[in-house]
SESEKE-400838 format. One record per atom (N, C-alpha, C): x, y, z. Coordinates in steps of 0.2 Angstrom, whole numbers, padded with zeros to 4 digits, always signed. Each point is the difference from the previous one (the first is absolute). Layout:
<nodes>
XYZ ...
</nodes>
This chain:
<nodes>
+0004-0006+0000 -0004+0006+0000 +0004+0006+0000 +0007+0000+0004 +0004+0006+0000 +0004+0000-0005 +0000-0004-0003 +0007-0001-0006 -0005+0004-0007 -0007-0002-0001 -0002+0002-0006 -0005+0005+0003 +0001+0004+0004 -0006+0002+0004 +0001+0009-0005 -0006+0004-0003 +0000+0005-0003 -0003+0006+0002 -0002+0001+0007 -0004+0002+0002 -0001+0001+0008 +0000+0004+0002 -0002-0001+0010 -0001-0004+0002 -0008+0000-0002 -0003-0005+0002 +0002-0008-0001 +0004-0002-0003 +0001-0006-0001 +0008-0002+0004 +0001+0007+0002 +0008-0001+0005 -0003-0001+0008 -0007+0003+0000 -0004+0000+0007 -0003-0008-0001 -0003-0004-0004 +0000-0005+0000 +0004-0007+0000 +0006+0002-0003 +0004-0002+0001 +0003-0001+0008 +0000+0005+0004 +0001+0000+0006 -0004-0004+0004 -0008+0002-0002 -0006-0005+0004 +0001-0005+0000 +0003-0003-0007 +0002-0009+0001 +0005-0004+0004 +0007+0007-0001 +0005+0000+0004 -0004-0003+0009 -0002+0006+0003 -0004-0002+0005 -0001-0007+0002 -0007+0001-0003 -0003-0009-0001 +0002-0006+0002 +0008+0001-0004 +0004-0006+0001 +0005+0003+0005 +0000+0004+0005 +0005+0000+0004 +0000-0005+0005 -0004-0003+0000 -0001-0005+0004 +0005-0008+0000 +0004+0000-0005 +0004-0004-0001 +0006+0001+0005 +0002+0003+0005 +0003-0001+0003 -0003-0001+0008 -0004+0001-0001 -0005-0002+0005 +0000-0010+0001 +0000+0000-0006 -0003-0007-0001 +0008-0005-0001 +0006+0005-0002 +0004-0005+0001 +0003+0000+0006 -0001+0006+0004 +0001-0003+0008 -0005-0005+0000 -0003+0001+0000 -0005-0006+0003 +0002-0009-0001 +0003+0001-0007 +0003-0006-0003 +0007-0003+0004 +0004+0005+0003 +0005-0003+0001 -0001+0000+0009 -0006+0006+0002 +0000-0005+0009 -0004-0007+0000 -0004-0002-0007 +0000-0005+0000 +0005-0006+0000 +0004+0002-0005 +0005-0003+0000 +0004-0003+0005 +0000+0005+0008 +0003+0001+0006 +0000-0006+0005 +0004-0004+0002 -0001-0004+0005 -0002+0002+0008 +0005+0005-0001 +0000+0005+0006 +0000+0006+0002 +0000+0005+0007 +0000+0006-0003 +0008+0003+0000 +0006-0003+0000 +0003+0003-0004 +0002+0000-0007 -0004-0008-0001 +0002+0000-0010 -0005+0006-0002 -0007-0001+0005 -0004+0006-0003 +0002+0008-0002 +0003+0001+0004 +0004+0007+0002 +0002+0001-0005 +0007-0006-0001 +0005+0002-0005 -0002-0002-0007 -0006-0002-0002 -0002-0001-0005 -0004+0005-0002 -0005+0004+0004 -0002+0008-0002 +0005+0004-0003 +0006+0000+0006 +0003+0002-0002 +0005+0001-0007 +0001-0008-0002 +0002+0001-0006 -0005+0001-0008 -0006+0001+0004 -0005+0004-0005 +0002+0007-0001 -0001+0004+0006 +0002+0006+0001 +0009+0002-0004 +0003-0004+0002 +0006+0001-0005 -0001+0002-0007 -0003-0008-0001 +0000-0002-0008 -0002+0009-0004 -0006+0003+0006 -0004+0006-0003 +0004+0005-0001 +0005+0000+0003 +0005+0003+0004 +0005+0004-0006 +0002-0006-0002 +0006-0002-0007 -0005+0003-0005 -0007-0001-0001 -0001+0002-0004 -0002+0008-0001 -0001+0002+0005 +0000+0008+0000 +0006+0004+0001 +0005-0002+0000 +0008+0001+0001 +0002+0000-0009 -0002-0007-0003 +0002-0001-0007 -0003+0003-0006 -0007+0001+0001 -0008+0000-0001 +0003+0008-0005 +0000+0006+0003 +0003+0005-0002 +0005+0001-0006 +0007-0004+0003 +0004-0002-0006 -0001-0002-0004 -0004-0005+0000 -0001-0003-0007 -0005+0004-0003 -0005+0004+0002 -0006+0001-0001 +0004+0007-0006 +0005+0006+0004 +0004+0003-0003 +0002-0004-0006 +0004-0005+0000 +0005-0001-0005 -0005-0004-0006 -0005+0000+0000 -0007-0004-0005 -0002+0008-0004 -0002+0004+0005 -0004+0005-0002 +0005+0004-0006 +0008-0002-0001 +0002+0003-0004 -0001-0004-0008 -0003-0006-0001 -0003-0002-0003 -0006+0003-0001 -0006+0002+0002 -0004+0004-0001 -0002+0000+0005 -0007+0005+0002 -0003+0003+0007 -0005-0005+0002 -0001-0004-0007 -0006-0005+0004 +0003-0005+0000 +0007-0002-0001 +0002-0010+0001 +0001-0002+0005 +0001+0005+0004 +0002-0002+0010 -0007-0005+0000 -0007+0005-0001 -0007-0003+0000 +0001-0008+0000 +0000+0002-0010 +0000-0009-0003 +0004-0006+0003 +0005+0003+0002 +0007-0003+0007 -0003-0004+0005 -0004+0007+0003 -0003-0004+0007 -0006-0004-0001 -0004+0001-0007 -0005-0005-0001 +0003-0007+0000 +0004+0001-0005 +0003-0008-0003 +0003-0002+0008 +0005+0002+0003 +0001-0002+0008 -0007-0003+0002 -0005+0002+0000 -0007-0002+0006 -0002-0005-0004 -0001+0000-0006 -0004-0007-0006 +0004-0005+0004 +0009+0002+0000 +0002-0007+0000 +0000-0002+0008 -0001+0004+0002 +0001-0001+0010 -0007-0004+0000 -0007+0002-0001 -0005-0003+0001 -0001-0005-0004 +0002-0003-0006 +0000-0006-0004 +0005-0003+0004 +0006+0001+0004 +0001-0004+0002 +0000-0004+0006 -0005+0005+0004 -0004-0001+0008 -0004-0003-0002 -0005-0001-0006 -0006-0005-0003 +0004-0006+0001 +0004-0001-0003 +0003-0008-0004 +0008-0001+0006 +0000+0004+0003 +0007-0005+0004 +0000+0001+0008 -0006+0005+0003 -0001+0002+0007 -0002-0004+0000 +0000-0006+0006 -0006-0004+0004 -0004+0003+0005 -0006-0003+0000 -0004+0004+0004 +0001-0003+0007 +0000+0004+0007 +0002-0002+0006 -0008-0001+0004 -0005-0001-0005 -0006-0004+0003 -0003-0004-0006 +0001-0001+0005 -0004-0007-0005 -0006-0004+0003 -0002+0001+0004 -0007-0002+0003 -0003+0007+0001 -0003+0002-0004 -0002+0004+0002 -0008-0001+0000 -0006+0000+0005 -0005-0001+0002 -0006+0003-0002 +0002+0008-0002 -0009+0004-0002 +0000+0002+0006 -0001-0002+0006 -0001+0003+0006 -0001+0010+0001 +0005+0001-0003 +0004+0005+0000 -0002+0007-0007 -0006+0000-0004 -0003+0003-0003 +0002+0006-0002 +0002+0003-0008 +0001+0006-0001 -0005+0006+0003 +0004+0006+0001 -0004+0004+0003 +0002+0007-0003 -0003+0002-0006 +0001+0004-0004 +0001+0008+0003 -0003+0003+0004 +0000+0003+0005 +0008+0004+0003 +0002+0006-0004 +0006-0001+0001 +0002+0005+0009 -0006-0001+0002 +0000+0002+0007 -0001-0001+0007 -0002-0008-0002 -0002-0003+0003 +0006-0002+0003 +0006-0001-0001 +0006-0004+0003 +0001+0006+0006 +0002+0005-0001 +0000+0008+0004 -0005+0000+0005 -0005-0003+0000 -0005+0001+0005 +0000-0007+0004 +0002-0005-0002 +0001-0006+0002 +0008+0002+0006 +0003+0001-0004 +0005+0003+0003 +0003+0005+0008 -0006+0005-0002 -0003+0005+0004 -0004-0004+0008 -0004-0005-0004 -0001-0004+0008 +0003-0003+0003 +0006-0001-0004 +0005-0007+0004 +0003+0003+0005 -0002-0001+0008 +0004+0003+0005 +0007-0007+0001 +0001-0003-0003 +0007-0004+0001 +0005+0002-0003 -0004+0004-0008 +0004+0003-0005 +0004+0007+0002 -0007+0004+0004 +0000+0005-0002 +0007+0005+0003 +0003-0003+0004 +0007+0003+0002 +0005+0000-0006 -0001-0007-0003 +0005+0000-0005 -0003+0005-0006 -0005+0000-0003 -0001+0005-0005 +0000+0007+0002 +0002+0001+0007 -0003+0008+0001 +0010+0000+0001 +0003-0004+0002 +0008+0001+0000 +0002+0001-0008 +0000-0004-0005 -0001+0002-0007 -0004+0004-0003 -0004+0005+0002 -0003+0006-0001 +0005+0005+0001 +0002-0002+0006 +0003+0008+0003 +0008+0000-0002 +0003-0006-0005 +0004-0002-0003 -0002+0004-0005 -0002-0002-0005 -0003+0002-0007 -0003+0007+0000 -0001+0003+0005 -0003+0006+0001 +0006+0004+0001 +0004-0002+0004 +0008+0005+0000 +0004-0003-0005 +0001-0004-0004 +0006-0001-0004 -0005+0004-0007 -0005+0001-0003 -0002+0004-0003 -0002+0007+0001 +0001+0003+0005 +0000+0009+0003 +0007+0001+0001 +0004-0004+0001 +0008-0001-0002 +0004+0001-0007 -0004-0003-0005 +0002-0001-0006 -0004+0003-0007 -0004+0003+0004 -0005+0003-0005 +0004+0009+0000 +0003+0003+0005 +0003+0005-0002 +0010-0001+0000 +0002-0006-0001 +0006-0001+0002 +0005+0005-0006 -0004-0002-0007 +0004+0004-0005 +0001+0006+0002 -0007+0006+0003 +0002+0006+0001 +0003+0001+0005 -0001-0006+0004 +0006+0002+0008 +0006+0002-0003 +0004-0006-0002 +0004+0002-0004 +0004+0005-0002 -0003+0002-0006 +0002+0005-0004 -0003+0008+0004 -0003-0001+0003 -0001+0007+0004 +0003+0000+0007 +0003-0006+0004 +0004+0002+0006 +0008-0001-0004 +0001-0005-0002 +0008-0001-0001 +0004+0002-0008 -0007+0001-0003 +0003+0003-0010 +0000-0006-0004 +0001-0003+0002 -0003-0007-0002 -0003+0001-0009 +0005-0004-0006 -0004+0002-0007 -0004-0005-0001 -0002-0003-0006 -0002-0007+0000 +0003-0006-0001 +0007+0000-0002 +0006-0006-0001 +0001+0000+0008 +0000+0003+0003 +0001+0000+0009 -0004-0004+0002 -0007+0004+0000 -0005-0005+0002 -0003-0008-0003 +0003+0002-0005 +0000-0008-0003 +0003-0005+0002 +0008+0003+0004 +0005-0003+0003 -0003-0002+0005 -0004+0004+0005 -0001-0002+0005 -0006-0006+0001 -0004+0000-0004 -0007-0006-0004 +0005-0006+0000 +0007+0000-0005 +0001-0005+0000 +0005-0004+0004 +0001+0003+0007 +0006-0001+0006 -0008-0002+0004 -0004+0002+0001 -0004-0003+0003 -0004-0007-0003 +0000-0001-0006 -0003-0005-0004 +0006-0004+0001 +0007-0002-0002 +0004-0002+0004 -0001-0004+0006 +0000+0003+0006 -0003-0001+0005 -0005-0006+0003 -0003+0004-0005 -0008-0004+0000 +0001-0008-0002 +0002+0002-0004 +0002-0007-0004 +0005-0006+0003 +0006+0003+0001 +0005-0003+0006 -0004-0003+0008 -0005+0003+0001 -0003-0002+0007 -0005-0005-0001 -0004+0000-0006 -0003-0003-0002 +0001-0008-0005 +0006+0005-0002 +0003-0010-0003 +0003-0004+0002 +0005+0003+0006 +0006-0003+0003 +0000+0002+0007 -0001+0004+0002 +0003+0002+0007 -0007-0003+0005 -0004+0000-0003 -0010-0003+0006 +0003-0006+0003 +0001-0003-0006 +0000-0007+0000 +0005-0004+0004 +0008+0005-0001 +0006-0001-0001 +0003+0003+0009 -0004+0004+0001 +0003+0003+0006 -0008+0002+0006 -0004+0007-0002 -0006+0000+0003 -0003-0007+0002 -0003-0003-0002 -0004-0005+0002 +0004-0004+0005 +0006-0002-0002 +0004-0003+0004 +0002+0000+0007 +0000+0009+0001 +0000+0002+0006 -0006+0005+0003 -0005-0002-0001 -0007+0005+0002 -0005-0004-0004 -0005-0002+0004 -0006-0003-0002 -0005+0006-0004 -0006-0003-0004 -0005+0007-0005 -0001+0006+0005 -0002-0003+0006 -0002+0006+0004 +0003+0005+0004 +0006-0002+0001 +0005+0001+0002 +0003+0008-0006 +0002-0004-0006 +0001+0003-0006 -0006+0007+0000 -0004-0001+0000 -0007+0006-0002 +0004+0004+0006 -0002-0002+0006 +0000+0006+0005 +0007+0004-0004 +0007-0003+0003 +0005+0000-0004 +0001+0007-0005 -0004-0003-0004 +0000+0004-0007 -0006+0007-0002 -0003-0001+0005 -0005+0006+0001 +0004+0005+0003 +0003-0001+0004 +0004+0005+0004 +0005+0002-0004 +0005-0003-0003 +0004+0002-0005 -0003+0003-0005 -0005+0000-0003 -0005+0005-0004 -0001+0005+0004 -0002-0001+0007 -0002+0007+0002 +0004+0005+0002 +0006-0001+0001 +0007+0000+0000 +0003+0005-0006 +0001-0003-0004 +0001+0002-0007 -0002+0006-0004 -0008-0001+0003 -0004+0007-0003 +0000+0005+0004 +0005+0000+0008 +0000+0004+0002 +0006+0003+0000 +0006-0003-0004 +0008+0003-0004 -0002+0005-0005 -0006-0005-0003 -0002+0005-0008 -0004+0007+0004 -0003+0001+0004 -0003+0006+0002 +0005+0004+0002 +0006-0002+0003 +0004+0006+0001 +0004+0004-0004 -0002-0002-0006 +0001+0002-0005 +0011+0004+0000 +0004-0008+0001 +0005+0001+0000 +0003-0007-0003 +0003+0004-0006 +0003-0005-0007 +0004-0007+0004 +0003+0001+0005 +0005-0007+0003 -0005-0004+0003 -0005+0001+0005 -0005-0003+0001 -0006-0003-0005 -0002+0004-0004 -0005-0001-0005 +0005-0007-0005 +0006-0001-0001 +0002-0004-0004 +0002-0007+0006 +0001+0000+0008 -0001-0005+0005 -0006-0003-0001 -0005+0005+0000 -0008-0002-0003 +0000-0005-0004 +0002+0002-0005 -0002-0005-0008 +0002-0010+0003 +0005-0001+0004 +0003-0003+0001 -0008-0005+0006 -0003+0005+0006 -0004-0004+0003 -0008+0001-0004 +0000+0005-0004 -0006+0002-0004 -0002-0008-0006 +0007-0003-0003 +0001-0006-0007 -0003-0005+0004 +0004-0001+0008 +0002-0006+0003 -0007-0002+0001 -0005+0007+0005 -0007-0004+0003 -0004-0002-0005 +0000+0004-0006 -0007+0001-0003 +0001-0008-0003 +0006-0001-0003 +0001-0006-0002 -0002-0007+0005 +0002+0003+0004 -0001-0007+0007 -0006+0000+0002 -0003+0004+0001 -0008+0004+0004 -0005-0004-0007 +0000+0001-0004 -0004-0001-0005 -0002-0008-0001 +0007-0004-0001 +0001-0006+0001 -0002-0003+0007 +0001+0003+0006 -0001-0005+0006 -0009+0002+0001 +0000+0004+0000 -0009+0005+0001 -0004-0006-0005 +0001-0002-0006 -0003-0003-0006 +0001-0008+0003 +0006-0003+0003 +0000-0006+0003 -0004-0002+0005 +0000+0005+0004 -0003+0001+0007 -0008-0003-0003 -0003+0006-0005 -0006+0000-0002 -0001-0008-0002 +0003-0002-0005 -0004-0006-0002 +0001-0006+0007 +0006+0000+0005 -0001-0006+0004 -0004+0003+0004 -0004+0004+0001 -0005+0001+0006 -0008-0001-0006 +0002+0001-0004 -0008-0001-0004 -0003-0007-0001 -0005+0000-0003 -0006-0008+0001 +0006-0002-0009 +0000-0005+0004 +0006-0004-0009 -0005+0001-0006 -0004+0000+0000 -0004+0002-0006 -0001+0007-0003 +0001+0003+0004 +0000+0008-0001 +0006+0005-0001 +0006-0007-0001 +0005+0004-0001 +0001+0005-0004 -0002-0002-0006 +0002+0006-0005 -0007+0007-0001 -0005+0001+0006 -0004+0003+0001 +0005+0005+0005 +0002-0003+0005 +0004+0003+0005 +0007+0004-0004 +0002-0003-0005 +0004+0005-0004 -0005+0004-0006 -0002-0001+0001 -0004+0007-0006 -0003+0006+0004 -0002-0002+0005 -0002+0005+0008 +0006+0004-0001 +0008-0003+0003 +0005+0003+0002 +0000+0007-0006 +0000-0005-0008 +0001+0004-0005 -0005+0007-0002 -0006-0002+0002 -0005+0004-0001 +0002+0005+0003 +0000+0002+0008 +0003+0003+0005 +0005+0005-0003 +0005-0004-0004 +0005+0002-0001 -0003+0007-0005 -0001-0001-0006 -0004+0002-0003 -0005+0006+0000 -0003-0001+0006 -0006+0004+0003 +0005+0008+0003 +0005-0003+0003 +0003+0006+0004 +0004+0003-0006 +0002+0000-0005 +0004+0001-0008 -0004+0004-0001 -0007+0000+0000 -0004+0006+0000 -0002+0004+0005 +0001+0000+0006 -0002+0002+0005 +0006+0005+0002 +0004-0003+0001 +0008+0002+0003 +0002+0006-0003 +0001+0001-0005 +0004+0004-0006 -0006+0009+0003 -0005-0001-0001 -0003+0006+0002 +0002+0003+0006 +0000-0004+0008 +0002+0004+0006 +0008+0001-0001 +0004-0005-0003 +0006-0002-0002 +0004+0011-0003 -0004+0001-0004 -0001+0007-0006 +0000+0005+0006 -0005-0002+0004 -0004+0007+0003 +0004+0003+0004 +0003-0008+0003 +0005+0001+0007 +0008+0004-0003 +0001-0002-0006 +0008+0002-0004 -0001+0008-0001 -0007+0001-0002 -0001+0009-0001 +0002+0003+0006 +0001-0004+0006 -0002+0005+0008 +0010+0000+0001 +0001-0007-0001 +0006-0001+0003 +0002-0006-0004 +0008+0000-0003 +0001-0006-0005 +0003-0006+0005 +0001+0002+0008 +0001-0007+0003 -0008+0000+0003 -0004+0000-0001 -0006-0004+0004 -0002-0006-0003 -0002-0001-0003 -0002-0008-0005 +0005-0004+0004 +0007+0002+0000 +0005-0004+0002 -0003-0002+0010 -0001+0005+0002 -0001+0000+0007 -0006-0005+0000 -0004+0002-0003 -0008-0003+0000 +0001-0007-0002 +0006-0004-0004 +0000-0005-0002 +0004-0001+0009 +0002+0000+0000 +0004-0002+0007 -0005-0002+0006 -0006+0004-0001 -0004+0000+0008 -0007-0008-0004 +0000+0002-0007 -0002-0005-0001 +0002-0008+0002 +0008-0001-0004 +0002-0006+0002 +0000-0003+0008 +0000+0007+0003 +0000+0000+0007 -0005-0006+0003 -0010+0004-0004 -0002-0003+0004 -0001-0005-0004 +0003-0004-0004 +0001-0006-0004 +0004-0005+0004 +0003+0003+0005 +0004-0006+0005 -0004+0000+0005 -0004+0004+0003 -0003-0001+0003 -0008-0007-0001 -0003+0002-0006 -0005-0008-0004 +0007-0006+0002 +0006+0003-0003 +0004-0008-0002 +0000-0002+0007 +0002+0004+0006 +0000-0005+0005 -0006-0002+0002 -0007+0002-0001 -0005-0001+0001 -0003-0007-0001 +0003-0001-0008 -0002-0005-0004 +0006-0007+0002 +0008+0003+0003 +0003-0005+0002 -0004-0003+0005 -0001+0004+0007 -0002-0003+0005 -0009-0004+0001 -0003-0001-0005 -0005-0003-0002 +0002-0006-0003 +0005+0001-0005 -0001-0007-0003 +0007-0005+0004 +0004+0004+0006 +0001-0004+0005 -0003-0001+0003 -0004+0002+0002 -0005-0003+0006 -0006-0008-0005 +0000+0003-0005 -0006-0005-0004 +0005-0003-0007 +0004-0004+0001 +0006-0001-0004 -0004-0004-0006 -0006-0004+0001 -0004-0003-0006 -0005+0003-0003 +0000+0006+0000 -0008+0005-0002 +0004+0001-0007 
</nodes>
């Protein structure tokens, strides 16, 4: 659609479809905590989801660049022919990790009905309101990050570029090799959230002081949590859900995520016009009360270890 697209409207369509199908990564966590014997393989195998994403938002540009000098639409044609062949080959070579599956469990078209379901789980509800207030500060964070930038330190765009891909780096390194290889080894899931909640809260409190040695400290506890946080918050969620609703309980997480992407960015704007470190501030008091759900939701499912 955006490769042969001739018109607005058909680039805004194109988008809506984009959409639609965002749900593919939703569904291949889901495929690989199925995979999981336990919740460390689960962990580190989210994990290597979020990597795989990882490489490809790091690469994704590169190449995207060095296509587009062939023309402005073959990036497109590129990424389509990429999907064709990813999805003919999850038809014909993925095996399906149910295999009995019963009908019990009925589609339910209703794309609101998970969020409200959601909404009454008081077993859940600590773990969703700790990944709100997550996803609520890492987007009020990053929605004015380029302007912080270039309005506190001069920052051009090859700078800020540099600094997207030093955290991407990051991201990716914790998520491919370091969770698996070092975190998990030494610090249990829950352990890890509190942990890295704080180093996020932490972080965005260097970025408010709006001073260049500290701001660049930041990036280093800024890469590390979002990376680990995301990953352990998403494991947490699927071993505490009904085994049937796994991949329900990851579409929640995503929705959520989502939700604030449009929510975020407007108080995020309002707050940057008043003072260019408050977003940074306001994410910090968020994550804050994010460790507080985490303990919340730790000491429950210590006390009730088979819920």
């Amino acid at each position: 659609m955006f490769a042969s697209a001739n018109s607005l409207w058909m680039l805004f369509l194109g988008r809506i479809i984009d959409g639609c199908a965002a749900g593919n990564f939703t569904t291949a966590q889901s495929y690989m905590v199925d995979l999981a014997k336990d919740e460390k393989e689960r962990t580190a195998n989210i994990g290597l989801i979020g990597a795989a994403f990882g490489v490809g938002f790091i690469l994704g540009p590169l190449i995207g660049g060095a296509l587009s000098k062939v023309s402005h639409s073959f990036p497109f044609w590129f990424a389509g022919g990429l999907a064709t062949v990813n999805a003919v080959s999850a038809f014909f070579f993925l095996p399906e990790t149910h295999l009995n599956r019963d009908g019990r469990h009925p589609m339910n078209f209703n794309p609101l009905a998970p969020l409200v379901r959601a909404a009454r789980d008081k077993k859940m509800r600590p773990l969703y309101l700790t990944w709100s207030f997550f996803a609520f500060a890492i987007v009020t964070s990053q929605t004015v990050f380029g302007l912080f930038v270039k309005d506190v330190f001069g920052f051009n765009a090859f700078q800020t570029g540099m600094v997207f891909t030093i955290v991407g780096v990051i991201v990716v390194l914790n998520q491919g090799f370091l969770l698996k290889k070092f975190w998990l080894e030494k610090f249990t899931g829950a352990r890890l959230e509190i942990i890295m909640l704080v180093a996020l809260a932490v972080s965005s409190l260097l970025v408010s002081t709006e001073i260049l040695s500290l701001f660049y400290l930041s990036l280093l506890g800024s890469g590390t949590g979002q990376a680990i946080l995301r990953v352990v918050i998403t494991s947490q969620a699927a071993a505490a859900s009904d085994p049937a609703k796994k991949g329900e309980t990851m579409g929640i997480l995503s929705a959520l995520m989502s939700a604030y992407m449009v929510i975020a960015p407007v108080l995020s704007g309002y707050l940057y016009e008043i003072r260019f470190s408050l977003p940074y501030i306001l994410s910090s008091f968020f994550l804050l009360l994010g460790v507080y759900f985490a303990l919340m939701f730790k000491r429950r499912r210590s006390r009730n270890p088979m819920e």
